[in-house]
N, C-alpha and C positions, 0 to 999 in steps of 0.2 A: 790659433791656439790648438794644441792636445790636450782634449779631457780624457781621466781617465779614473778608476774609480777603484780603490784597493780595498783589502781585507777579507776577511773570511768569507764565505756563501751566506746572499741574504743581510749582512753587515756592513759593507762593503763604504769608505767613504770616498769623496769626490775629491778630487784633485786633477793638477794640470803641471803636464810635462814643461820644465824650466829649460830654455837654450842651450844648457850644458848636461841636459839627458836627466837631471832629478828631478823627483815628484815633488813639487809642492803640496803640502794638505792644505784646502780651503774650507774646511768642515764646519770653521767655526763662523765661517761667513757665508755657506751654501748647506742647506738641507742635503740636498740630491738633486741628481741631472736628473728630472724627471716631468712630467707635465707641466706642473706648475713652475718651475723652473723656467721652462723654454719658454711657456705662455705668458709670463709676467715681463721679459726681456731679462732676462736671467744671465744672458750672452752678454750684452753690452755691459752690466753690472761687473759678474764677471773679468772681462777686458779692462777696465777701470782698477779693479781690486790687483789683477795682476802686474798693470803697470806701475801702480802708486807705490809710495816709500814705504810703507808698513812691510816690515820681510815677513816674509810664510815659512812655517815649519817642515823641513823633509821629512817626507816617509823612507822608513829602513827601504835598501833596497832591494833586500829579501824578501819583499810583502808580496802574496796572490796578487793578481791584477784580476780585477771581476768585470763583466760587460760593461765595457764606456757609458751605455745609459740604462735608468734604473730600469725596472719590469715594464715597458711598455704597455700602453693598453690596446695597441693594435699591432701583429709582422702581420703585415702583405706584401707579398711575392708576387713575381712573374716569370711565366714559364715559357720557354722554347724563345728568348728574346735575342738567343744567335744564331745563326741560320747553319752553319756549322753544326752547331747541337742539336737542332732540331733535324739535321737531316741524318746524323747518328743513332735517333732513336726513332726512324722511320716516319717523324710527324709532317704535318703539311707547315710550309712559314704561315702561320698567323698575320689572317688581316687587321686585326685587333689585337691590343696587349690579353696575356692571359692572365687571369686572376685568379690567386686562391689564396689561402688564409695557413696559418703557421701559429699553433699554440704558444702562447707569450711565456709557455711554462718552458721551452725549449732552448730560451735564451739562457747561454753562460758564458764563463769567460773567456779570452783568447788562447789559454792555455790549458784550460779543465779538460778532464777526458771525453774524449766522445763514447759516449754509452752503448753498446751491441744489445738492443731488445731482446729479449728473450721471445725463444724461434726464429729470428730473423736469420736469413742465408744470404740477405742481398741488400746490407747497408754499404749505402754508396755514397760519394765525396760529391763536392759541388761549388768553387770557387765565386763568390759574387760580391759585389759592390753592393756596400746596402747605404741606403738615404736616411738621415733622423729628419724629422721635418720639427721647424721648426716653431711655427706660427702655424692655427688651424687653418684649415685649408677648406672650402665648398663653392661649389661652383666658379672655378678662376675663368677668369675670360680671357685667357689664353696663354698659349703655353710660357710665353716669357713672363709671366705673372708670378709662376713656383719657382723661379727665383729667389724671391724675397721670402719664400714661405719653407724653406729646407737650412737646417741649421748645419749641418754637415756630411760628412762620409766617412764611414767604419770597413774594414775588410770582414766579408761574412763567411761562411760555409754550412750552406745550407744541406746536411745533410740529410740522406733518403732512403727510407724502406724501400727500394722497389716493387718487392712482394706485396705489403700492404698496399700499397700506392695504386701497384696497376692491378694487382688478383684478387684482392681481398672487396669486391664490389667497385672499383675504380676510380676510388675517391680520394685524390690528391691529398687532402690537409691530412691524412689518417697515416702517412709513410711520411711525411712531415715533421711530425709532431712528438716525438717522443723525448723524452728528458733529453736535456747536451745535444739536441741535433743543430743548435743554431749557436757554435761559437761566434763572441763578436766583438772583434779592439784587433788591435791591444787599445786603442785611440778612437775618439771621435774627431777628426780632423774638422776644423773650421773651413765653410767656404770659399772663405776667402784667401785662405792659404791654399785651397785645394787648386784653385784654378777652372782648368777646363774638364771636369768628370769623365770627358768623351776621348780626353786620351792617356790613359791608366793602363798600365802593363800589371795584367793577372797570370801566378804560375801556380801550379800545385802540386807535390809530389809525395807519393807513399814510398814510404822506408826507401826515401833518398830518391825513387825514379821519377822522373818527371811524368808526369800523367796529364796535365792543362796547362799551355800556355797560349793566351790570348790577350787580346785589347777589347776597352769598352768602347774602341772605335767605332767596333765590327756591331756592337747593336740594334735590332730594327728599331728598335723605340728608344730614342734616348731618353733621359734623367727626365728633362723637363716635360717630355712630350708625357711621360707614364703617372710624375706628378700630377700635370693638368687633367691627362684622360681619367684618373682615379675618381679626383674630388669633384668630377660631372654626377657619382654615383653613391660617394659619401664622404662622408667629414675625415680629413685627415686632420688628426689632432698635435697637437705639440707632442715630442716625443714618440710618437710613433717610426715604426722602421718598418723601408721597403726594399725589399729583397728585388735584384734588377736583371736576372737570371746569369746563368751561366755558359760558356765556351766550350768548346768541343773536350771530349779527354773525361767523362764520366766514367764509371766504371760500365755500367750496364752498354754502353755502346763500344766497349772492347771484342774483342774474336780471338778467345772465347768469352764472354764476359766474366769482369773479375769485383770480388767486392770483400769489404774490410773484414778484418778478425781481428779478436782481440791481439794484443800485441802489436799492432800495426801501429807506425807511427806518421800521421799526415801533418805536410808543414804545408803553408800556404805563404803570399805575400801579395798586397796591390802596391804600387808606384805610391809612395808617398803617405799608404797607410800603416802602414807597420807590418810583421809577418804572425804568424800563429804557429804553432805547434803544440799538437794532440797525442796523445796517446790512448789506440782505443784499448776497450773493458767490456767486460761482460755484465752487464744491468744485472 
């Protein structure tokens, strides 16, 4: 299934893409994609309601599309997880996934604008596969265990202060974090339609140039291994989304380095996720 979740900012209802490209509205039989949702078996309910005879009402197909899943109570990310990228931005390959945290306020839609903070010189682009999980997660005893505990995959773009990030005291989540840095859909893709996560073609490009093309081949740590290693350290909950890094082709690893302005328009796409496209703004 494609869930997908329409209407205004904060309003937004749940629905899922029909075979012939319409939304169905499931509103009046789903609250929201959101913790309790995923935590109750929300999915299988779901699958049941979509097959059966009862027909669903389309959504106009002029409607906003808002992040596949409600406000999250957890983004966790991980950083420098293609060896490519990480050798762009001068870091060493990590023996260990890296961790850091992404304000849940960050999340919006696949198409909202990406926001330019005010002072920033150096918001930068970031193509990634992000995880819903689906079932809480603590301590799995091993990696094919998060399996059964991840609901699907959304195309993300984790976008980045760099100035904050690296100058401002050197604290990741803080260049992370600011309004519209995490669009995320257009889709939450089921995983069982998804397949194999580990071979997903990512491109990303501003004002039309290609600037990232990779595969979640190329991963140190794949899907399951980042799932597993997480929840040895804390509860991944229903509903939460993890960010799985991203492929060479950042702005800040360009010569000279280059990074967005308002007007700039970034389109993104993963294999089978859907694509985005943003246009940035001045916060």
């Amino acid at each position: 299934m494609k869930l997908v979740r329409v209407g205004p900012p904060g309003r937004e209802r749940p629905g899922v893409v029909a075979p012939d490209g319409r939304i169905l509205d499931v509103s009046a039989h789903v609250a929201d994609y959101d913790h309790d949702f995923f935590a109750s078996g929300g999915l299988g309910r779901l699958a049941a309601l979509v097959a059966g005879p009862e027909p669903l009402p389309a959504v106009p197909a002029e409607a906003r599309l808002g992040p596949p899943v409600a406000r999250p109570r957890n983004v966790f990310a991980i950083g420098l997880n293609y060896s490519d990228h990480a050798r762009e931005t001068g870091a060493a390959i990590p023996a260990e996934p890296v961790l850091f945290m992404k304000a849940t306020g960050a999340v919006c839609g696949p198409h909202d604008p990406i926001l330019i903070p005010r002072g920033s010189a150096k918001t930068d682009w970031e193509v990634e596969l992000a995880v819903v999980i689906g079932r809480d997660a603590r301590y799995l005893p091993a990696r094919e265990a998060a399996r059964e505990h991840v609901a699907g995959f959304c195309a993300a773009n984790d976008v980045s202060e760099r100035a904050f990030q690296r100058e401002r005291g050197g604290q990741w989540s803080k260049g992370k974090s600011s309004d519209n840095f995490l669009p995320l859909g257009p889709w939450l893709v089921t995983a069982d339609e998804v397949g194999d996560p580990q071979a997903l073609g990512l491109t990303l490009e501003v004002n039309g140039v290609r600037r990232q093309t990779g595969s979640t081949a190329t991963m140190i740590f794949d899907v399951w291994h980042i799932v597993h290693y997480l929840s040895q350290f804390l509860t991944l909950q229903a509903g939460d989304v993890v960010l799985t890094g991203t492929p060479a082709g950042v702005g800040m690893g360009m010569q000279p380095p280059t990074f967005l302005r308002a007007g700039d328009v970034v389109t993104l796409a993963i294999d089978g996720l859907g694509r985005q496209r943003n246009v940035c703004r001045q916060a």
